[in-house]
C-alpha positions in Angstrom: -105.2 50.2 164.2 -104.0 52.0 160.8 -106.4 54.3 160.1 -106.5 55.7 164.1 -104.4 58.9 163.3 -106.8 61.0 162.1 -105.7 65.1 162.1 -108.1 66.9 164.1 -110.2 69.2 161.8 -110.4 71.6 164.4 -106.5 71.9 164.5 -106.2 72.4 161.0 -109.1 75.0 161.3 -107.2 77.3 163.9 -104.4 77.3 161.5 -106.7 78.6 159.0 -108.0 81.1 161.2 -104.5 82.3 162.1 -103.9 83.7 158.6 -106.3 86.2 158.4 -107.1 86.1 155.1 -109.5 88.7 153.6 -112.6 88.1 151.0 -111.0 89.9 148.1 -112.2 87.7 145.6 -114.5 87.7 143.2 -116.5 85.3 140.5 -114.3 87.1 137.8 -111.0 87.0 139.4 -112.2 83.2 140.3 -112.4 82.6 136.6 -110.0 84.1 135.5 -107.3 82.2 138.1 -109.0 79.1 136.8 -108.2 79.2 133.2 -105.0 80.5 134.1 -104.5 77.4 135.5 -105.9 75.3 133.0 -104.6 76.5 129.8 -101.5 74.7 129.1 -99.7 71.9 127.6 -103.2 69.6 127.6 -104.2 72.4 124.5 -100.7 73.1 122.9 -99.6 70.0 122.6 -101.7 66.9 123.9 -103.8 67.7 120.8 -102.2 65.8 118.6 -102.4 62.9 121.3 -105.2 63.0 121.4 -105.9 62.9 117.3 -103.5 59.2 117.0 -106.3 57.7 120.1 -109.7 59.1 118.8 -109.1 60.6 115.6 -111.8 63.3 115.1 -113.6 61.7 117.9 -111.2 63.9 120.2 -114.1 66.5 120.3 -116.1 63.9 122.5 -113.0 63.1 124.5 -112.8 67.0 125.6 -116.5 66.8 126.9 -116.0 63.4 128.6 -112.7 64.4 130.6 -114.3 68.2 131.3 -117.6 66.7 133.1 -115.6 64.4 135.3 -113.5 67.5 136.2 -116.8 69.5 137.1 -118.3 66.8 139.6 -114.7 66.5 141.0 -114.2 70.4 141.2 -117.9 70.6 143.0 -116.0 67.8 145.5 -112.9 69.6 145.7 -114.5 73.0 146.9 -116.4 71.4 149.4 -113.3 70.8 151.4 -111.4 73.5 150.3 -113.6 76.0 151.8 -113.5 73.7 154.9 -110.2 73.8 155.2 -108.9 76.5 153.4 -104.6 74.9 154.3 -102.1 74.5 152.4 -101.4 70.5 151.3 -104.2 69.9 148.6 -106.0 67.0 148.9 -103.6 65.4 151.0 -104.5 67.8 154.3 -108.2 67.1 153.1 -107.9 63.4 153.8 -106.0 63.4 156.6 -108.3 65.1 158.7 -111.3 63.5 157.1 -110.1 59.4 156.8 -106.3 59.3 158.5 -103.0 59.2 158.3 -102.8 56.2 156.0 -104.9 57.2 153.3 -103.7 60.7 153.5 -100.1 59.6 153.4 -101.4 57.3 150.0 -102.7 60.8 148.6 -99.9 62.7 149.4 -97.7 59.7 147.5 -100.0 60.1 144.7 -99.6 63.5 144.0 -96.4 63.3 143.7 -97.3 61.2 139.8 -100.0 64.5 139.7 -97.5 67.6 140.4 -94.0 66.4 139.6 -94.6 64.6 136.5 -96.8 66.9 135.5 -93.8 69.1 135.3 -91.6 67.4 133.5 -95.1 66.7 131.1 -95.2 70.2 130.4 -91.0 70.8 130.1 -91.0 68.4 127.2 -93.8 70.2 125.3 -92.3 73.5 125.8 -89.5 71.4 124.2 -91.0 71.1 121.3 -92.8 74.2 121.0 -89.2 75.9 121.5 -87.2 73.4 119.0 -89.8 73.9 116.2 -89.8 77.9 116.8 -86.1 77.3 116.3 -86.1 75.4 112.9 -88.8 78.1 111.4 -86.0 80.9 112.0 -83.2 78.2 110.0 -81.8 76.4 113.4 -82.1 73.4 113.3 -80.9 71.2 116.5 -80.2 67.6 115.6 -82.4 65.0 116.9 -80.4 63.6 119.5 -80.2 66.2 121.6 -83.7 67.1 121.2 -85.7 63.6 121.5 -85.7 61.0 124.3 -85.1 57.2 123.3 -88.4 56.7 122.7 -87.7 58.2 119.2 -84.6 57.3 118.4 -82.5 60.6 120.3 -80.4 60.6 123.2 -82.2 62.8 125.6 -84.4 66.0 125.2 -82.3 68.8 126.3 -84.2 71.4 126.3 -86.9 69.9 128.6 -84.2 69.3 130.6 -82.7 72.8 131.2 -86.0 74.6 131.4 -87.1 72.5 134.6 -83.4 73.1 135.9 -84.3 77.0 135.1 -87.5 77.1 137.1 -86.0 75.2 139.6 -83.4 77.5 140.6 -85.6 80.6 140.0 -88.3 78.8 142.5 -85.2 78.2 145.0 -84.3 81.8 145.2 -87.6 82.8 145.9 -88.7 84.3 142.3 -92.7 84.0 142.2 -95.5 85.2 139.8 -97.6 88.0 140.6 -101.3 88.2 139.8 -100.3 91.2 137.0 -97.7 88.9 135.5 -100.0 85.7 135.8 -102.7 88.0 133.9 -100.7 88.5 131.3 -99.8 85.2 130.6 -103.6 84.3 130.1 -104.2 87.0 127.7 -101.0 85.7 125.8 -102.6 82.0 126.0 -106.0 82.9 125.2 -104.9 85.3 122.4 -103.0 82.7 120.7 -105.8 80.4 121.1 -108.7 83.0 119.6 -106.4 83.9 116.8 -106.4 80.0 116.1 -109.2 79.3 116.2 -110.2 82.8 113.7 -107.6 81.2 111.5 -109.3 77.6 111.2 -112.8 77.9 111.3 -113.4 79.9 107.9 -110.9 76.8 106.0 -112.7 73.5 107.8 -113.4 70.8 105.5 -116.4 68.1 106.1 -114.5 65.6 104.8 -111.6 65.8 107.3 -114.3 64.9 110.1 -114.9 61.7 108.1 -114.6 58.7 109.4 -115.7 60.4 113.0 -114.1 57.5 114.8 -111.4 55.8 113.6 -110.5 53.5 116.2 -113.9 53.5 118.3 -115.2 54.3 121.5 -112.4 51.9 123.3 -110.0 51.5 121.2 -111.2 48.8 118.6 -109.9 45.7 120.1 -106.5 47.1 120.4 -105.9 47.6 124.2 -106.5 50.1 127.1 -105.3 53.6 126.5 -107.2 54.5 122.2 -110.5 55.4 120.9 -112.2 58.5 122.6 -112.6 57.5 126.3 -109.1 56.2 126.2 -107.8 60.2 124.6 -110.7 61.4 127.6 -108.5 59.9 130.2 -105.5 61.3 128.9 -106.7 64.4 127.7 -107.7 65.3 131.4 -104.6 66.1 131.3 -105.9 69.4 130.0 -107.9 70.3 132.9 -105.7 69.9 135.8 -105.6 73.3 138.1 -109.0 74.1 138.0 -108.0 73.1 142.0 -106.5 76.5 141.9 -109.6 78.2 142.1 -111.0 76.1 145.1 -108.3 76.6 147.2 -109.1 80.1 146.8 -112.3 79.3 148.8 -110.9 81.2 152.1 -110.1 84.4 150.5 -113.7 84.3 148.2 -116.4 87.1 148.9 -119.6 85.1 149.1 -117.9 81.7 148.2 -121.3 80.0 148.5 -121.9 81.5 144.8 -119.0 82.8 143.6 -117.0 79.0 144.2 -118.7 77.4 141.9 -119.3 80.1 139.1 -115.2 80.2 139.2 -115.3 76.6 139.2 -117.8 75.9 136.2 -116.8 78.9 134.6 -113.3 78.3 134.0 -114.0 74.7 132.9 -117.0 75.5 130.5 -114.7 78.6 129.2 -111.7 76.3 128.9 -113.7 73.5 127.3 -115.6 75.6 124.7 -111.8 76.7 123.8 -111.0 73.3 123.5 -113.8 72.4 121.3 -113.5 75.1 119.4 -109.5 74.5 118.2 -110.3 71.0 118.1 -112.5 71.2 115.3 -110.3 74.0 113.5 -107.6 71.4 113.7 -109.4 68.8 112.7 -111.5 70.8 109.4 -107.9 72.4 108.7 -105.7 69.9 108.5 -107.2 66.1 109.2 -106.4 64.2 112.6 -107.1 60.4 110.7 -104.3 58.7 113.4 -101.3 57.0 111.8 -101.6 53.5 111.4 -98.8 50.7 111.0 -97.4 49.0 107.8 -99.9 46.4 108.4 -102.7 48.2 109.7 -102.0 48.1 113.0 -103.2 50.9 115.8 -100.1 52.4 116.9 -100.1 54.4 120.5 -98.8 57.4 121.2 -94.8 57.8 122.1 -93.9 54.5 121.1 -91.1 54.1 118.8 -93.5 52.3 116.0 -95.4 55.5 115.6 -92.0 57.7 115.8 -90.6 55.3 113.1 -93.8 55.4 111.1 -93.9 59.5 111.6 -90.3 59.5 110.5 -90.8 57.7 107.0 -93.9 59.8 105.9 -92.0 63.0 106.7 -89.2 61.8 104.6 -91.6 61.8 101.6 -92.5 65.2 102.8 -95.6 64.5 105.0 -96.4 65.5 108.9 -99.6 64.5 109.8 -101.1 66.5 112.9 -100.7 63.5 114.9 -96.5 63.5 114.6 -96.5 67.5 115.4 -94.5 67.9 118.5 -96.1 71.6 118.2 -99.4 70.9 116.8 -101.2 74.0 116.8 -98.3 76.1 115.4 -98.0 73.3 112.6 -101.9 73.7 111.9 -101.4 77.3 110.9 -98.1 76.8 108.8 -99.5 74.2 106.9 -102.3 76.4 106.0 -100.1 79.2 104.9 -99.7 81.1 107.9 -96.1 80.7 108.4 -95.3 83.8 110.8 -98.8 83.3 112.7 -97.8 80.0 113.2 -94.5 81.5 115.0 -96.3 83.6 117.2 -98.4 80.5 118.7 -94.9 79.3 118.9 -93.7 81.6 121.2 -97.0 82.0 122.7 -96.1 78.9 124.1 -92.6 79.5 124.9 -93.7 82.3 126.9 -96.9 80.5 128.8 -95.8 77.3 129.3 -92.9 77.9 131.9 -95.4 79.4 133.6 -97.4 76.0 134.2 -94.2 74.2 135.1 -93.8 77.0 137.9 -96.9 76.8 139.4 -96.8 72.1 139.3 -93.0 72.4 140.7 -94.3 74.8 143.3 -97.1 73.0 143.9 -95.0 69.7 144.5 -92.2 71.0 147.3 -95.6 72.9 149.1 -97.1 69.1 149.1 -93.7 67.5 150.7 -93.0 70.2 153.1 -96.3 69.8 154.5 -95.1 66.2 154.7 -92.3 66.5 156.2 -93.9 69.4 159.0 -96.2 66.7 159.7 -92.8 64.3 160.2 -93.8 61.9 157.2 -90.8 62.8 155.1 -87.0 63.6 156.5 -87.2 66.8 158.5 -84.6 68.5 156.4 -87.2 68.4 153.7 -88.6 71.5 155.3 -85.7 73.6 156.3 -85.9 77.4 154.8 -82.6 79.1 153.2 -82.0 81.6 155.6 -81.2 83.7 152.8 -83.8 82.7 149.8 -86.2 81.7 152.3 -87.6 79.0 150.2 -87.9 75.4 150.9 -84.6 75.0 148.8 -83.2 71.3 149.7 -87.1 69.6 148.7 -87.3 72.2 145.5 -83.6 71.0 144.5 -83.9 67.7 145.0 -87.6 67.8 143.1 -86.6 69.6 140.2 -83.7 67.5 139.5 -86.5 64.2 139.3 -88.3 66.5 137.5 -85.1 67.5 134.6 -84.6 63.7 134.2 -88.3 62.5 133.4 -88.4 65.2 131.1 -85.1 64.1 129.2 -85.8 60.9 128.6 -89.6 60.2 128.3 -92.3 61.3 125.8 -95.1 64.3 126.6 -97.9 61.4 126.2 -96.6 58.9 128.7 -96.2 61.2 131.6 -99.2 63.2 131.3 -100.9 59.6 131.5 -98.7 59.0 134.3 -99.4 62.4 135.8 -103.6 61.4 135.5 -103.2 58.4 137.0 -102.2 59.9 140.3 -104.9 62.9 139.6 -107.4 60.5 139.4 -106.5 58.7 142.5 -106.5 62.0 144.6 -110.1 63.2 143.0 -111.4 59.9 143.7 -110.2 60.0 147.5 -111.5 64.2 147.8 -114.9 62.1 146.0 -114.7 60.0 148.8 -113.8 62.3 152.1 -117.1 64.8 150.9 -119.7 61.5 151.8 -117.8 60.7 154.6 -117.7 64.2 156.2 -121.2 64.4 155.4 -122.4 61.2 157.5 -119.9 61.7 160.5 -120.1 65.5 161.1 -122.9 67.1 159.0 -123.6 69.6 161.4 -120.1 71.4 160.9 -120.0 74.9 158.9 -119.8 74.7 155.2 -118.7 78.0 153.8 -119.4 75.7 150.5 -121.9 72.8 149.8 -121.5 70.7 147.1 -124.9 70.6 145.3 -126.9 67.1 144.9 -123.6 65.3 146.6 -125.5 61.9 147.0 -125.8 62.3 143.5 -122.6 64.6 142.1 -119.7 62.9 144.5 -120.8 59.5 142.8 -120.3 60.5 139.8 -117.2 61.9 140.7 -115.8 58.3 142.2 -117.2 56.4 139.0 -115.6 59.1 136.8 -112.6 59.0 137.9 -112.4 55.0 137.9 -113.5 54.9 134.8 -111.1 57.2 133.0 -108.1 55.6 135.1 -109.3 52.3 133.6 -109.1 53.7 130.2 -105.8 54.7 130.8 -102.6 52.6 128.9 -101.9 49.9 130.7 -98.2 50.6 131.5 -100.1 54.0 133.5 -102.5 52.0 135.2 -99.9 50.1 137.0 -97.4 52.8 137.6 -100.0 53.9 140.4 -100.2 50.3 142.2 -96.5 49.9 142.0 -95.8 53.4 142.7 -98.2 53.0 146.1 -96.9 50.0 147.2 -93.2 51.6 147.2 -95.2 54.0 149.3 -96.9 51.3 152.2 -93.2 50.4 151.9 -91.6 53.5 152.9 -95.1 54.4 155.3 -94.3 51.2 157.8 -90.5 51.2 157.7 -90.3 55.4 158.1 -92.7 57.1 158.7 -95.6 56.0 160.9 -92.6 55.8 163.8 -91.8 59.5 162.8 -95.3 61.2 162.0 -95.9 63.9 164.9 -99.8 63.0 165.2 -98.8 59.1 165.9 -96.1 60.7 168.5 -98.9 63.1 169.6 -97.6 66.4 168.6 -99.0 68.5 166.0 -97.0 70.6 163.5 -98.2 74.5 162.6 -98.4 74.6 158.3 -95.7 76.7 157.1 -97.9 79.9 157.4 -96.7 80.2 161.0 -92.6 78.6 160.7 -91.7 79.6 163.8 -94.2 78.4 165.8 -93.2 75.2 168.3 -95.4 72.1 168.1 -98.6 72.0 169.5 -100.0 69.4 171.7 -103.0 67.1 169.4 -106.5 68.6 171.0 -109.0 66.4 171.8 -110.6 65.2 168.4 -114.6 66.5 168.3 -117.0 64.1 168.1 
């Protein structure tokens, strides 16, 4: 049988209880963790994504992509306060469906966490290059584009994830005081925006409302507004941050989901709101070809395209590489414009942390539970960090960011979200049926009804995803099955009836599996 190696719950659970945590946490801190988490490239720079799918439109696609998040955070908090381990939804599923589906997960995260990272490199990129050219510097093109537009590689993106890399390897973390400040810098920048835009909106730039339709006209998977929802779910990844808080919550019955739908509704009404002050501003009409023709994001027709009407001095939103600081300069706010510029310098690397961090905690779990080589989870003696995993993860990381566009990975990047939400969707039912009885420190309200809509959401986006992301995840999971049967099923420790401690207790030797509760 493949799905026999199931992870006892109850072994998980006396990890948890080892920990000790205390109940320090409260619906505010919950919040506020949340939009830290959230508020990121999705905001900075998928805006102008979003403006070439849907056009004005993009105000519908930020309500679209922030529901499905809310049934999938309602999901995800469930099992987070049940068991409140490191390993995301990859621990979730293993003790809920098995080995197989858990090791699929834990595959798929990989597309969520690592590319995710090199997303958010390349638009500190160009947050960082266009601070740059507004001081007179002025780095050429092909050291600061991919070949997607005509560079060579993007440099910068590459030596910012090589930066966080090594700080993460010698143990350099953020503190809540230092992640603090990093949301009032993002959320500053983002009210002082949004102050800026509002008074100058025009009615006419909202006209037509929806350029290229609900799906795209005609033209393919991937436009119109539910094809900018799917990729602008992009800008609500880590609102997981605050469920996975659910162990160290006072009262997490209540104060779970008030994080939870708190941080989103705050983070969506920002969205909204500098959404429309870009849009009245400046316009968001996407870019069409010579003929007509849609063009998608990061393809070289629409770099081409972007290139000729900047030679006859225009730059639409939608071929801003920085598009909120280009909002404000093009309305006269030149300096202010600079300081959402290095508002985003500053923030972003923050993000990239926190994804690369959250990748090399997914694969040593992985390779504790003898999935993945060992080696994967040796500790510097020094550092003690997992250094050989964050190494050989940041470097991926670097390259995706050199050579491919913000758009396409943060498509690539939801595709494997998706797939995890859908499978947390999915455990939540099944725990339900097969042990309801078991302590909830959190139920998910209306599951019959919210976890459903959680699985259809998350289809239905990933449908309306380009088509070149939609299949990175089938291709990208059948490399997986590959390496699964040829590696590791022989070397997990649950199939050779061991069980490893989580990394909260290194030291201590494997555990005989208990006898899995009925």
């Amino acid at each position: 049988m493949i799905f026999d190696r199931v992870k006892p719950l109850d072994a998980i659970l006396a990890t948890a209880e080892k920990k000790g945590l205390q109940r320090t946490l409260g619906a505010f801190q919950l919040t506020m963790l949340g939009i830290g988490a959230i508020i990121g490239t999705g905001i900075f720079v998928l805006t102008s994504e979003a403006a070439q799918k849907a056009g004005p439109g993009m105000m519908i696609s930020f309500l679209i992509a922030a529901a499905v998040c809310a049934v999938a955070a309602l999901c995800y908090a469930e099992l987070a306060s049940m068991v409140p381990v490191s390993g995301s939804a990859y621990t979730y599923t293993y003790a809920v469906m098995g080995e197989l589906l858990a090791w699929m997960v834990g595959w798929a995260l990989i597309l969520e966490y690592a590319v995710a990272a090199s997303a958010v490199s390349v638009g500190w990129s160009g947050y960082f290059v266009g601070l740059l050219a507004s001081w007179g510097i002025v780095l050429p093109d092909a050291l600061v584009m991919g070949p997607y537009a005509g560079g060579i590689m993007n440099l910068p993106a590459l030596l910012i994830a090589l930066l966080i890399t090594c700080l993460l390897m010698i143990g350099t973390t953020e503190s809540a005081r230092v992640n603090a400040v990093l949301v009032a810098i993002k959320v500053t920048a983002l009210t002082v925006f949004i102050v800026l835009t509002l008074p100058v909106i025009k009615g006419a730039n909202f006209e037509p409302f929806t350029p290229n339709g609900w799906f795209g006209a005609g033209h393919g998977a991937g436009l119109g507004i539910v094809g900018a929802a799917a990729s602008i779910f992009f800008a609500y990844v880590g609102f997981d941050a605050v469920s996975t808080a659910a162990e160290e919550t006072k009262n997490p019955q209540k104060n779970v989901p008030i994080g939870l739908i708190g941080s989103l509704g705050i983070c969506t009404i920002f969205y909204l709101l500098v959404a429309a002050g870009a849009i009245g501003a400046m316009g968001s009409q996407p870019v069409n070809g010579p003929a007509g023709e849609i063009l998608a994001p990061g393809t070289p027709a629409l770099a081409a395209q972007c290139q000729s009407l900047l030679a006859m001095g225009q730059e639409p939103l939608v071929c801003s590489r920085e598009a909120l600081a280009h909002v404000l300069r093009e309305i006269g706010h030149e300096r202010l414009g600079d300081m959402i510029g290095i508002a985003a310098f500053l923030a972003l690397p923050s993000v990239i942390l926190i994804m690369l961090f959250g990748q090399t905690r997914i694969f040593f779990v992985m390779a504790r539970d003898g999935l993945l080589p060992e080696f994967l989870s040796k500790i510097h003696p020094k550092w003690k960090t997992p250094h050989i995993v964050t190494m050989i993860t940041g470097s991926v990381v670097a390259v995706f960011a050199a050579f491919l566009p913000v758009g396409q990975l943060a498509d690539i990047s939801n595709s494997g979200t998706l797939f995890a939400f859908f499978m947390v969707a999915i455990a939540v039912l099944i725990l339900r049926r097969k042990q309801p009885e078991r302590h909830r420190p959190f139920r998910t309200p209306m599951v019959w009804i919210v976890a459903p809509l959680a699985i259809f959401g998350t289809l239905g986006l990933y449908l309306n995803l380009p088509t070149e992301a939609k299949l990175v995840l089938p291709v990208w999971g059948s490399i997986g099955l590959v390496v699964y049967f040829l590696y590791s099923r022989g070397k997990s420790h649950v199939g050779r009836g061991i069980i490893d401690v989580h990394e909260d207790d290194p030291d201590a030797p494997p555990q005989p599996v208990p006898p899995i509760r009925d």
